[in-house]
C-alpha positions as a LaTeX table, in Angstrom:
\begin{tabular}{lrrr}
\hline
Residue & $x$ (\AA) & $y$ (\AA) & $z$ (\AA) \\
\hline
Unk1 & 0.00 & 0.00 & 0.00 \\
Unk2 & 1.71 & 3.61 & $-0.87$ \\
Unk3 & 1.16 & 6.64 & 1.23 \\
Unk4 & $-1.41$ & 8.27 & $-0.90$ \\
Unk5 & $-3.50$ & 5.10 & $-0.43$ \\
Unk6 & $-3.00$ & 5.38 & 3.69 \\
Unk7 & $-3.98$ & 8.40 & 3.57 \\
Unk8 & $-7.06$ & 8.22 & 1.00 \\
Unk9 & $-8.47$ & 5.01 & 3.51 \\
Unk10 & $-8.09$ & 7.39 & 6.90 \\
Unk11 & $-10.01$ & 9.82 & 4.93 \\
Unk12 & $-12.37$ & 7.58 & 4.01 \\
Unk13 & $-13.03$ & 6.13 & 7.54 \\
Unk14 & $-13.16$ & 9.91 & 9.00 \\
Unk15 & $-15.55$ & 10.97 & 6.16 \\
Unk16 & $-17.77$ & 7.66 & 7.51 \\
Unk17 & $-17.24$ & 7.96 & 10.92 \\
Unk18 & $-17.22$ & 11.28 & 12.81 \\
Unk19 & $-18.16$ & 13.53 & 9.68 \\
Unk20 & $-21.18$ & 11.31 & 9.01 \\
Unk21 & $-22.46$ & 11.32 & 11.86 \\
Unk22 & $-22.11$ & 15.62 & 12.46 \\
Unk23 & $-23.60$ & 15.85 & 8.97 \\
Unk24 & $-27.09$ & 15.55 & 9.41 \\
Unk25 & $-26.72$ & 18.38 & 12.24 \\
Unk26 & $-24.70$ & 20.29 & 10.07 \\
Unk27 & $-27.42$ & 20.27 & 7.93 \\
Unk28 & $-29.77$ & 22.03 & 10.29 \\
Unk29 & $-27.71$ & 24.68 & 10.98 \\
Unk30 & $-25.63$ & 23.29 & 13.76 \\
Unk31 & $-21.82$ & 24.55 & 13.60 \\
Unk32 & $-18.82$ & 22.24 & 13.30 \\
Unk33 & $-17.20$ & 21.38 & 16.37 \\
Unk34 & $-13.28$ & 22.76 & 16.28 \\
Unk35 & $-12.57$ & 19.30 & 18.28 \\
Unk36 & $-13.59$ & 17.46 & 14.35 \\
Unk37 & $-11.49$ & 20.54 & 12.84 \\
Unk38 & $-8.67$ & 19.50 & 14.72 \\
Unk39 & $-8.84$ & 15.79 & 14.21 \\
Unk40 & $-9.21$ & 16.04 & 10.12 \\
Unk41 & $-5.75$ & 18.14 & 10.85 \\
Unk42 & $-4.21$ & 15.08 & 12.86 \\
Unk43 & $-5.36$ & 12.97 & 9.68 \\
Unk44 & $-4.05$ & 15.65 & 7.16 \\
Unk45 & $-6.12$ & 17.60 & 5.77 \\
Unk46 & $-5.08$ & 20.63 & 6.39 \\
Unk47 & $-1.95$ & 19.71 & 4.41 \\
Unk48 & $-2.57$ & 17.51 & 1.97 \\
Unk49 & $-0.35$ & 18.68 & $-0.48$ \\
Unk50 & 2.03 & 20.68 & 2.09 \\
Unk51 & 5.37 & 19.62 & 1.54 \\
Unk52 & 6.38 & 16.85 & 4.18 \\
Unk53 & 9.69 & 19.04 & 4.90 \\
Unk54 & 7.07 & 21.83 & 6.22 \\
Unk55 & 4.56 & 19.38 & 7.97 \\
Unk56 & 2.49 & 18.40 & 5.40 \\
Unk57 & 1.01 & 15.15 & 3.58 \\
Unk58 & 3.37 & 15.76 & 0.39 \\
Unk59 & 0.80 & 14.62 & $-1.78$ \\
Unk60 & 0.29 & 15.24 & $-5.26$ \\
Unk61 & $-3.22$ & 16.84 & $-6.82$ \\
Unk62 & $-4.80$ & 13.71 & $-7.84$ \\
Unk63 & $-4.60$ & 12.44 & $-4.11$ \\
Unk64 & $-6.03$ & 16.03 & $-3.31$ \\
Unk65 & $-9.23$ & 15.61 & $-5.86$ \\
Unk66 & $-9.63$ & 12.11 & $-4.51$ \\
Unk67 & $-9.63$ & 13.18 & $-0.74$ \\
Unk68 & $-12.05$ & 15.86 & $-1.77$ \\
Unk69 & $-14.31$ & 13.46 & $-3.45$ \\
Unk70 & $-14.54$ & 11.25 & $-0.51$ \\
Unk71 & $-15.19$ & 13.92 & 1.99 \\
Unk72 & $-17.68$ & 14.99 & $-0.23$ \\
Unk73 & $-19.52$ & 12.25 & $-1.03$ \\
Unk74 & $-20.86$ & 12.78 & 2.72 \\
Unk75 & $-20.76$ & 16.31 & 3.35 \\
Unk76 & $-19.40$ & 19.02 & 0.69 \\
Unk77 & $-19.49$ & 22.17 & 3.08 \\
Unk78 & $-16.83$ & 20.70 & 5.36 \\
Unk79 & $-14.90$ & 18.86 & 2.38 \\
Unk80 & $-14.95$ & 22.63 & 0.76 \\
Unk81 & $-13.73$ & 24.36 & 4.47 \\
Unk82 & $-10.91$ & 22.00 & 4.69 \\
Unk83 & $-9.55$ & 22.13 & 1.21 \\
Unk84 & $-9.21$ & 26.62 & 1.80 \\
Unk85 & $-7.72$ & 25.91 & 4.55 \\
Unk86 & $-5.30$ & 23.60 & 2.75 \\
Unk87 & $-4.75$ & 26.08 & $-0.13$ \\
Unk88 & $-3.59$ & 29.03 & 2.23 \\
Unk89 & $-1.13$ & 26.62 & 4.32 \\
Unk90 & 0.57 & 25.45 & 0.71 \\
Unk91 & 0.32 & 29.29 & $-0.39$ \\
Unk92 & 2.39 & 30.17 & 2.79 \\
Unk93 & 5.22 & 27.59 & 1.64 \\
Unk94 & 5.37 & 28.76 & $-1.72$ \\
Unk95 & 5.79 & 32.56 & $-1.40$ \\
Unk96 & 6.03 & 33.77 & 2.61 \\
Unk97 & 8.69 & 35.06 & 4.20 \\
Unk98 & 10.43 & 32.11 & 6.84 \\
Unk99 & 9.34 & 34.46 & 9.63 \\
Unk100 & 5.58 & 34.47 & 8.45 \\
Unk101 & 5.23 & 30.77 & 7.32 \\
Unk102 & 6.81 & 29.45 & 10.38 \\
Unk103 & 4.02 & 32.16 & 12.36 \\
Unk104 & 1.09 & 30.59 & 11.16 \\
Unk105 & 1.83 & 27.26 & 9.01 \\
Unk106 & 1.69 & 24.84 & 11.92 \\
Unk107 & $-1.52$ & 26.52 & 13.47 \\
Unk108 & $-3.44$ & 25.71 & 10.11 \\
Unk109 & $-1.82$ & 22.05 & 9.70 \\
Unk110 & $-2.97$ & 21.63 & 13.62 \\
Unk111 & $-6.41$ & 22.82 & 12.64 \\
Unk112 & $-5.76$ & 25.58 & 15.63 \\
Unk113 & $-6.77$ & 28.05 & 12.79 \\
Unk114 & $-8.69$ & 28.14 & 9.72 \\
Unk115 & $-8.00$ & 30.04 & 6.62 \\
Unk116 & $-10.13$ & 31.70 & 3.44 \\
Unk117 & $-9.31$ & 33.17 & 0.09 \\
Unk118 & $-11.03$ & 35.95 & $-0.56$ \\
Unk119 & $-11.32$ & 37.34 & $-3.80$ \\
Unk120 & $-15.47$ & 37.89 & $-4.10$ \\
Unk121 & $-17.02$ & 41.20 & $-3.02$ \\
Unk122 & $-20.25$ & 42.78 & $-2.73$ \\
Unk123 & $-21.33$ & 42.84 & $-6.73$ \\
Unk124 & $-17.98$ & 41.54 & $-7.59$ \\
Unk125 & $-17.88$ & 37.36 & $-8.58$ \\
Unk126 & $-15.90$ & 36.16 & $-11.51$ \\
Unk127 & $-14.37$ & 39.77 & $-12.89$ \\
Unk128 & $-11.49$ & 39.55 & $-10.54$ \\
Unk129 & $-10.11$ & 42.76 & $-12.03$ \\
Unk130 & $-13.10$ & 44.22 & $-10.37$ \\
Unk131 & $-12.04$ & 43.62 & $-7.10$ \\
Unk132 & $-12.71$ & 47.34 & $-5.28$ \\
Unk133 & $-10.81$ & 46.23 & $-1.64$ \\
Unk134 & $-7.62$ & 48.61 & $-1.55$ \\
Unk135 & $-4.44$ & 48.23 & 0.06 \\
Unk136 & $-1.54$ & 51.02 & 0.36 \\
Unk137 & 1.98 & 51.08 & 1.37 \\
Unk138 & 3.93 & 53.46 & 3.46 \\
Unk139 & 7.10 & 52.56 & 4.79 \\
Unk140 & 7.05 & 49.07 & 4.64 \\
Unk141 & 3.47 & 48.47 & 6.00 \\
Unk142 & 0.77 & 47.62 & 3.91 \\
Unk143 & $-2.95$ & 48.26 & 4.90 \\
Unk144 & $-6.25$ & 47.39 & 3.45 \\
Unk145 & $-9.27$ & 48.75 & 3.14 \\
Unk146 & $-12.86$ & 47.04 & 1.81 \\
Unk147 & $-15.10$ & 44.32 & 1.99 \\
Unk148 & $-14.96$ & 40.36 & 0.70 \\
Unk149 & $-18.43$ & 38.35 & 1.21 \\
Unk150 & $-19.27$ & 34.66 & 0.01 \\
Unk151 & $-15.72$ & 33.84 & 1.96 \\
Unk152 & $-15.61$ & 30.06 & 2.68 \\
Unk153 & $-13.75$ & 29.91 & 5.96 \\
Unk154 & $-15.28$ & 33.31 & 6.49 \\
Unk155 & $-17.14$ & 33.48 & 9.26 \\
Unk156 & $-14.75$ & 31.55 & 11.44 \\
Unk157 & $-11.17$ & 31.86 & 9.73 \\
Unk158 & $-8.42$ & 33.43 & 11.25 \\
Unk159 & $-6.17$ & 33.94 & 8.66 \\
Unk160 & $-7.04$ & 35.26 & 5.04 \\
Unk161 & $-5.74$ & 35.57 & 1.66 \\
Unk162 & $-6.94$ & 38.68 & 0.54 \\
Unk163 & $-6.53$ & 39.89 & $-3.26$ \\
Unk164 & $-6.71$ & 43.80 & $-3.54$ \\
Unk165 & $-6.00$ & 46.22 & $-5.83$ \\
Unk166 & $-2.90$ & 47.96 & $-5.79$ \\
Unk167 & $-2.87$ & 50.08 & $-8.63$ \\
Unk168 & $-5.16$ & 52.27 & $-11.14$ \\
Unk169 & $-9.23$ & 51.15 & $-11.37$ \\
Unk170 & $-9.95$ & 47.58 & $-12.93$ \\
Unk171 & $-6.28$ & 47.47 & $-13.65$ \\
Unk172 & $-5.73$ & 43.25 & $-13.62$ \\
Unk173 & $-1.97$ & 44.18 & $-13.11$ \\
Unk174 & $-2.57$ & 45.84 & $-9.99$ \\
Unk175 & $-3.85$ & 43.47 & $-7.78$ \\
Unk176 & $-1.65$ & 41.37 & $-5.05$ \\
Unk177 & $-2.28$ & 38.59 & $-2.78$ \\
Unk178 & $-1.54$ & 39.51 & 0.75 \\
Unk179 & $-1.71$ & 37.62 & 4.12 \\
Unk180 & $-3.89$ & 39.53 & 6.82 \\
Unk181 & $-4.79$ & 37.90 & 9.90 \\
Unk182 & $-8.21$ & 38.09 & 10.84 \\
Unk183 & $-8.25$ & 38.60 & 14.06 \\
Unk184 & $-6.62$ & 41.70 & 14.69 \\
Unk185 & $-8.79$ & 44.88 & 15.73 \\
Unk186 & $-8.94$ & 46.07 & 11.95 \\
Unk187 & $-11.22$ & 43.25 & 10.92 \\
Unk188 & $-15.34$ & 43.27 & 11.31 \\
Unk189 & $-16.64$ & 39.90 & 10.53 \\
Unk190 & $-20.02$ & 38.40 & 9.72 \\
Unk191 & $-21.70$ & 34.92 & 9.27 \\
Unk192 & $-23.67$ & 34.55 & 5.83 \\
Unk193 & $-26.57$ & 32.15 & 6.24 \\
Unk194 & $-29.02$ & 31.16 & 4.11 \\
Unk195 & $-32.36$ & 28.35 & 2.78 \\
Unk196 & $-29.48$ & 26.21 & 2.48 \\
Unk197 & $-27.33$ & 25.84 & 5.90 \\
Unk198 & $-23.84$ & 27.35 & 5.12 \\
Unk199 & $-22.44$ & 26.69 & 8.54 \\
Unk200 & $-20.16$ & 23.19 & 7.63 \\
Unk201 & $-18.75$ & 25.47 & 4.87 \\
Unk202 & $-18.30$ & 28.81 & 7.24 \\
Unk203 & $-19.53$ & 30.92 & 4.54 \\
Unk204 & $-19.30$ & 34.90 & 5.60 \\
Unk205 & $-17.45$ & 37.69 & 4.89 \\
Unk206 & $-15.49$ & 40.60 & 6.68 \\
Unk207 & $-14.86$ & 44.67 & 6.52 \\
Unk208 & $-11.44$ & 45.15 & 6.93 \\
Unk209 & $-10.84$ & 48.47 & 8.47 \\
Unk210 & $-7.45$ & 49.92 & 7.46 \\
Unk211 & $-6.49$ & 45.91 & 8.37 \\
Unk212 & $-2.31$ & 45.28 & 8.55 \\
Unk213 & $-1.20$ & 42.95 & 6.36 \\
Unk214 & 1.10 & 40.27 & 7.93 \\
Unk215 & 2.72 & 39.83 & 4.33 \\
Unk216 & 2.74 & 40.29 & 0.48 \\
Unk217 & 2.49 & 36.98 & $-0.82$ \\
Unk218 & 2.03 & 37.67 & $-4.50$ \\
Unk219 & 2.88 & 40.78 & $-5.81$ \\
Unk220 & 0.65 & 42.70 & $-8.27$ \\
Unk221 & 1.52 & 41.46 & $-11.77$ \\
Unk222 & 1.19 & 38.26 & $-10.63$ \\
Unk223 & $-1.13$ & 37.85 & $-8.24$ \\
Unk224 & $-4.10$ & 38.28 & $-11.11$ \\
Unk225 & $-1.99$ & 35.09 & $-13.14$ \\
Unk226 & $-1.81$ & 33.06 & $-9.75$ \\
Unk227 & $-5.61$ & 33.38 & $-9.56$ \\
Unk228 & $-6.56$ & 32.85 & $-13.35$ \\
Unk229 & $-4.00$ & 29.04 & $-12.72$ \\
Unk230 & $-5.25$ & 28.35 & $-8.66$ \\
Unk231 & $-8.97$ & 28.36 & $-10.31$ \\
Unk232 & $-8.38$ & 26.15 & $-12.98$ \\
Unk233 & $-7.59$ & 23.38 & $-9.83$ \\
Unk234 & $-10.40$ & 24.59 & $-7.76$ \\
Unk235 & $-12.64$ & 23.72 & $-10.53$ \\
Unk236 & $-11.17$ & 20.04 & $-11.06$ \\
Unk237 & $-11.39$ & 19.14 & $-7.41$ \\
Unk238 & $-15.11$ & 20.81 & $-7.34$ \\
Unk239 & $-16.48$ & 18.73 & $-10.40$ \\
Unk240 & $-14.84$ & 15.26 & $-8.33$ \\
Unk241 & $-16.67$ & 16.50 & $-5.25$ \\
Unk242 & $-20.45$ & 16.79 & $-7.21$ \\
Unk243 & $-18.99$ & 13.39 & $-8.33$ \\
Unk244 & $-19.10$ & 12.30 & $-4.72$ \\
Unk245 & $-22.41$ & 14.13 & $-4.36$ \\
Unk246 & $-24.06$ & 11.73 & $-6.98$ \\
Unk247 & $-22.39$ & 8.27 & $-6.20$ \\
Unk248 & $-23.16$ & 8.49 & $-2.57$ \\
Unk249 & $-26.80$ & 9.18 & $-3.92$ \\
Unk250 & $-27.16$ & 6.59 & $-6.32$ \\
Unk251 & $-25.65$ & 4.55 & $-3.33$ \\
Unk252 & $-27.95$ & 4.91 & $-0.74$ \\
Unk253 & $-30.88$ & 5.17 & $-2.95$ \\
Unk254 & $-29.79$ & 1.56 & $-4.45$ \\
Unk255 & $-29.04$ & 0.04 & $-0.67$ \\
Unk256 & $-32.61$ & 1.18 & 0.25 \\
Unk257 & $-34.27$ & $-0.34$ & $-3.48$ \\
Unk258 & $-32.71$ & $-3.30$ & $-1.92$ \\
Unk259 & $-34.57$ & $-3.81$ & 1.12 \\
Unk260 & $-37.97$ & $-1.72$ & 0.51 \\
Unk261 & $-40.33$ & $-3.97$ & $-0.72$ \\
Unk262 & $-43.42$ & $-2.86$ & $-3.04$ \\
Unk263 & $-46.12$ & $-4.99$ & $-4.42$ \\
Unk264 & $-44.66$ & $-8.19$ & $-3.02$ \\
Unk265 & $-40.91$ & $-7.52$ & $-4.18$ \\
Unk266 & $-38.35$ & $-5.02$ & $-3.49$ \\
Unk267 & $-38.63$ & $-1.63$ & $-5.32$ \\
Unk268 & $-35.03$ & $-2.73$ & $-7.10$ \\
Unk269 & $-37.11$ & $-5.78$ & $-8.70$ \\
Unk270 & $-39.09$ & $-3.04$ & $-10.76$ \\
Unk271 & $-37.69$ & $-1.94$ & $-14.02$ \\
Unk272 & $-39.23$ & 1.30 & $-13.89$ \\
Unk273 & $-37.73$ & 1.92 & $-10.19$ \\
Unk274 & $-33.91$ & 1.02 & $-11.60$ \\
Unk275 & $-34.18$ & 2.89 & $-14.58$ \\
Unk276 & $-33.60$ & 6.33 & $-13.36$ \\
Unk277 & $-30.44$ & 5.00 & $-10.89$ \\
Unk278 & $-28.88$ & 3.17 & $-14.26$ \\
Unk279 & $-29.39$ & 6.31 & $-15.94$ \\
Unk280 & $-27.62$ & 8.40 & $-13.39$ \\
Unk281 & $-24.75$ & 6.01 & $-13.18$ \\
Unk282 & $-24.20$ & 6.24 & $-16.67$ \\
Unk283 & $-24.19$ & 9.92 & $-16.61$ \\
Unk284 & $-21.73$ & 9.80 & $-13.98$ \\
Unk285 & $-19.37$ & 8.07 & $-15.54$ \\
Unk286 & $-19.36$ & 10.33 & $-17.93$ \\
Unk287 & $-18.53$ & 12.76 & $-15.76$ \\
Unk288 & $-15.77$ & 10.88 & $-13.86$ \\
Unk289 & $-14.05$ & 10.87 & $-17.20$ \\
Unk290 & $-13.97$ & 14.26 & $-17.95$ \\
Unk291 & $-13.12$ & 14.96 & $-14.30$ \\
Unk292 & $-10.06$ & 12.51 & $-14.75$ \\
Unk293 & $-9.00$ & 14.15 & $-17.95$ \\
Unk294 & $-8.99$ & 17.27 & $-15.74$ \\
Unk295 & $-7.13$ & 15.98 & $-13.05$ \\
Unk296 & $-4.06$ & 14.26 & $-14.58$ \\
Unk297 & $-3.69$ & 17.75 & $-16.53$ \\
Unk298 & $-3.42$ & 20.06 & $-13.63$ \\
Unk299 & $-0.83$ & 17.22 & $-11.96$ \\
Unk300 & 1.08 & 16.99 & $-14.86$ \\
Unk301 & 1.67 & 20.95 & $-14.99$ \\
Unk302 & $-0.55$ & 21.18 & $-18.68$ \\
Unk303 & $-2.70$ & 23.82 & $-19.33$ \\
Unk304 & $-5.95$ & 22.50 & $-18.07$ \\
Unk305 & $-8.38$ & 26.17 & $-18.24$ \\
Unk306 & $-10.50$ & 24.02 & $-21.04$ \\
Unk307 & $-10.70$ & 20.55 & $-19.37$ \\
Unk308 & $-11.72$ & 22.25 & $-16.16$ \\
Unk309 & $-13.96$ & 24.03 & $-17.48$ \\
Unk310 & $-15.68$ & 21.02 & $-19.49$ \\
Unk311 & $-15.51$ & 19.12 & $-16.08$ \\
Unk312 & $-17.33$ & 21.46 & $-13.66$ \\
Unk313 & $-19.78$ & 21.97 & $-15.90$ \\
Unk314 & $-20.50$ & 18.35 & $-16.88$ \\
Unk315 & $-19.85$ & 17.03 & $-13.10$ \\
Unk316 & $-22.31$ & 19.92 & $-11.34$ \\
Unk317 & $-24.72$ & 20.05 & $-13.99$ \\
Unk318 & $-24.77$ & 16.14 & $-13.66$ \\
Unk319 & $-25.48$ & 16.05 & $-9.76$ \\
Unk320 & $-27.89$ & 18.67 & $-10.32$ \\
Unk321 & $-30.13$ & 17.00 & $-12.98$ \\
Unk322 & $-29.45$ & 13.44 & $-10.49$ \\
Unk323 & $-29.60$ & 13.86 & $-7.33$ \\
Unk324 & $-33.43$ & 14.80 & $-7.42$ \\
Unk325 & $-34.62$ & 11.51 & $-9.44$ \\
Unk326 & $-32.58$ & 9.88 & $-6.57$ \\
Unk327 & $-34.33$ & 11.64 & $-3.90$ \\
Unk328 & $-37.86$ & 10.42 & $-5.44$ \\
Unk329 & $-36.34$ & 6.87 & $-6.12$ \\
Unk330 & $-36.39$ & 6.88 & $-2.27$ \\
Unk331 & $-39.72$ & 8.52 & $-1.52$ \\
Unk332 & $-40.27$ & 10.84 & 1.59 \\
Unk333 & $-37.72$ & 8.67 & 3.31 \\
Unk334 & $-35.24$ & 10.38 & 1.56 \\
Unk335 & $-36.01$ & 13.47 & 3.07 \\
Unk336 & $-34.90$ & 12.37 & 6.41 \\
Unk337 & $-31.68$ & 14.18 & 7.71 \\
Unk338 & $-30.13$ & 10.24 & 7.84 \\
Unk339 & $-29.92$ & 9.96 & 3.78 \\
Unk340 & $-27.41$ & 12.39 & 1.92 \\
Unk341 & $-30.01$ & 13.74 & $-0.47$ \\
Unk342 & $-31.47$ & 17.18 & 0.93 \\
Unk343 & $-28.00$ & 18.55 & 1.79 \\
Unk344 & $-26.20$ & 16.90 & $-1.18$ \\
Unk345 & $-28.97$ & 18.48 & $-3.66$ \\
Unk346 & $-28.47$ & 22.03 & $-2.02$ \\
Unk347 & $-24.83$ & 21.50 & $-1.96$ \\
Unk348 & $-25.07$ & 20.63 & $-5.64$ \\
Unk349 & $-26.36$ & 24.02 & $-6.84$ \\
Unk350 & $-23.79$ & 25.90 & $-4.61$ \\
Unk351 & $-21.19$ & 24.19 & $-6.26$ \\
Unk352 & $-22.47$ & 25.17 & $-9.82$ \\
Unk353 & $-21.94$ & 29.20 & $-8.35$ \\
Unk354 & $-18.54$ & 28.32 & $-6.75$ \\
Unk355 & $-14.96$ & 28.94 & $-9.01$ \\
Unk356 & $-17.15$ & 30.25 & $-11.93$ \\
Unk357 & $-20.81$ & 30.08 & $-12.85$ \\
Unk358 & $-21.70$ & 27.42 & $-14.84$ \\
Unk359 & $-23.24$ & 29.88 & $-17.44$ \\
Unk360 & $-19.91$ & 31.86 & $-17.70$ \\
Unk361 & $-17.93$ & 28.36 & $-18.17$ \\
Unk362 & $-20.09$ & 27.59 & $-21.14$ \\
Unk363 & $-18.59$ & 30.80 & $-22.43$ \\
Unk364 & $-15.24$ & 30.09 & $-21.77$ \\
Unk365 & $-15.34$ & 26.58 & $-23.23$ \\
Unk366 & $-17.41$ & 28.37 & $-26.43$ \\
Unk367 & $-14.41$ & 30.49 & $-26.98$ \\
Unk368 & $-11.48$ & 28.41 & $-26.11$ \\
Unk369 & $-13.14$ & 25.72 & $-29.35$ \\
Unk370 & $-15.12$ & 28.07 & $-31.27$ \\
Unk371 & $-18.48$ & 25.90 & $-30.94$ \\
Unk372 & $-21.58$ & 26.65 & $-29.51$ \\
Unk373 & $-22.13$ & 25.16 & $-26.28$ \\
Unk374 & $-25.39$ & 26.41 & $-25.51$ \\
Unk375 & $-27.79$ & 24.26 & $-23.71$ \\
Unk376 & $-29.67$ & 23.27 & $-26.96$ \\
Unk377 & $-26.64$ & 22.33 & $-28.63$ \\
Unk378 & $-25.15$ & 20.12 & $-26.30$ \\
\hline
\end{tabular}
């Protein structure tokens, strides 16, 4: 057995175990206790692909997307906290300072602290050059001033990576990446809730109030390229986890065909019951496919912007149009907090807003092959 398949079966039996059972809380708007934070730390999680010489797992992506998947496959708002959290810690060994990284790299790979990336602002999503939040220099010091919102990790995090413009208006070259801990005096925070509970995922935002930054992590002219490459990943490992979303469905909705009996026979025995679960499953491979395609591209170092794109939008577009036959495959049962489908069908169409709309990747993958990929064209 290699590391990477350890690790993937301790994921696997955490994602069963404890995060199973918190789900169906979760669900109902209970919050995520930090003692769970902590222990998906002791498994990894928090540093999945951290180098081992800084703490970390020292895994490559693919192991990433498949931890993802798993996590998912029972509850996408925590598999989605953990992953940002993950992102900032490998951020911190790529471009901090010894002095900052060695501050607040083994507080996120203990789980002591969160962390968020925050890019979206009030009436500013996918036009990163957009981004209104302003930070200034004088004498070594930076400071920042606006607001991000829709921040996974938000609500709770305590440190941030915060993209702000530097230079003239919508000027894509002007925006860095800087580090800013959130829990200095500078920083007003808020929880973002909504029909769909957001607390697994932490979603919220924060005003940061002439906030110090603890760093500059990626200066502007290249902060604005780091983003454009980071969200091609962020897309692959999304599409695996609406993978997860959908097998775990068709799973439990095929375990309970099994035993339910109708008319003298379990539901499984009726062709018209099965059909919708083989059509899903053949849909889903599909998807897996693409996903794969995806995958092997970012962890090969190839220009994956296309293939993520196609893969997001066939793997959330998939669980979306899925999930629902496989909630009324089960009946009401299946809208008991026990079975993944309610919080897996939500979590479904927030992953179709997360790392780019799914109407805005159409456009992308329409102009990257010159086809029309409109929905009656597909």
């Amino acid at each position: 057995m290699t590391d990477a398949d350890d690790f993937l079966d301790r994921v696997d039996a955490f994602a069963r175990g404890p995060v199973a059972r918190a789900a169906p809380g979760w669900s109902m708007g209970q919050t995520p206790d930090p003692g769970l934070i902590r222990d998906a730390a002791a498994i990894g999680l928090t540093g999945i692909t951290t180098p081992t010489a800084f703490g970390g797992k020292g895994q490559g992506f693919a192991t990433l997307a498949e931890a993802c998947e798993t996590l998912a496959a029972v509850e996408f708002g925590f598999a989605m906290s953990l992953v940002n959290t993950q992102n900032v810690g490998l951020r911190l060994c790529l471009s901090a300072s010894d002095a900052v990284r060695d501050m607040y790299l083994p507080r996120l790979l203990s789980g002591e602290i969160s962390a968020c990336t925050a890019l979206t602002e009030p009436g500013v999503g996918t036009d990163f050059a957009a981004v209104t939040t302003r930070a200034t220099e004088a004498d070594g010091t930076w400071r920042i001033r606006g607001e991000k919102t829709w921040i996974i990790n938000g609500r709770h995090a305590g440190l941030a990576m915060v993209f702000a413009q530097c230079g003239a208006d919508r000027d894509a070259t002007g925006i860095g990446g800087f580090l800013v801990d959130l829990n200095q005096p500078g920083v007003r925070r808020y929880p973002i809730d909504s029909g769909f509970a957001q607390t697994s995922m932490g979603t919220g935002g924060f005003v940061l109030e002439d906030a110090v930054a603890a760093g500059l992590l990626l200066p502007p002219g290249g902060a604005f390229k780091s983003i454009l490459t980071e969200i091609n990943a962020a897309r692959c490992y999304v599409a695996a986890m609406c993978n997860g979303l959908l097998g775990e469905a068709i799973a439990q909705a095929a375990a309970y065909g099994a035993q339910r009996e109708s008319f003298g026979k379990p539901l499984d025995q009726h062709a018209a019951w099965r059909q919708p679960l083989g059509a899903a499953a053949t849909d889903l491979a599909a998807s897996r496919a693409l996903t794969g395609r995806a995958v092997s591209q970012i962890a090969t170092g190839q220009d994956a912007q296309l293939s993520a794109a196609k893969a997001k939008i066939a793997a959330t577009e998939t669980a979306q149009r899925h999930i629902p036959q496989m909630l009324h495959a089960m009946g009401a049962a299946g809208l008991r907090p026990e079975y993944c489908f309610t919080r897996h069908l939500a979590a479904a169409h927030i992953a179709g807003f997360t790392d780019g709309a799914t109407g805005i990747l159409r456009d992308r993958v329409a102009r990257l092959t010159g086809t029309d990929v409109s929905p009656s064209r597909r």
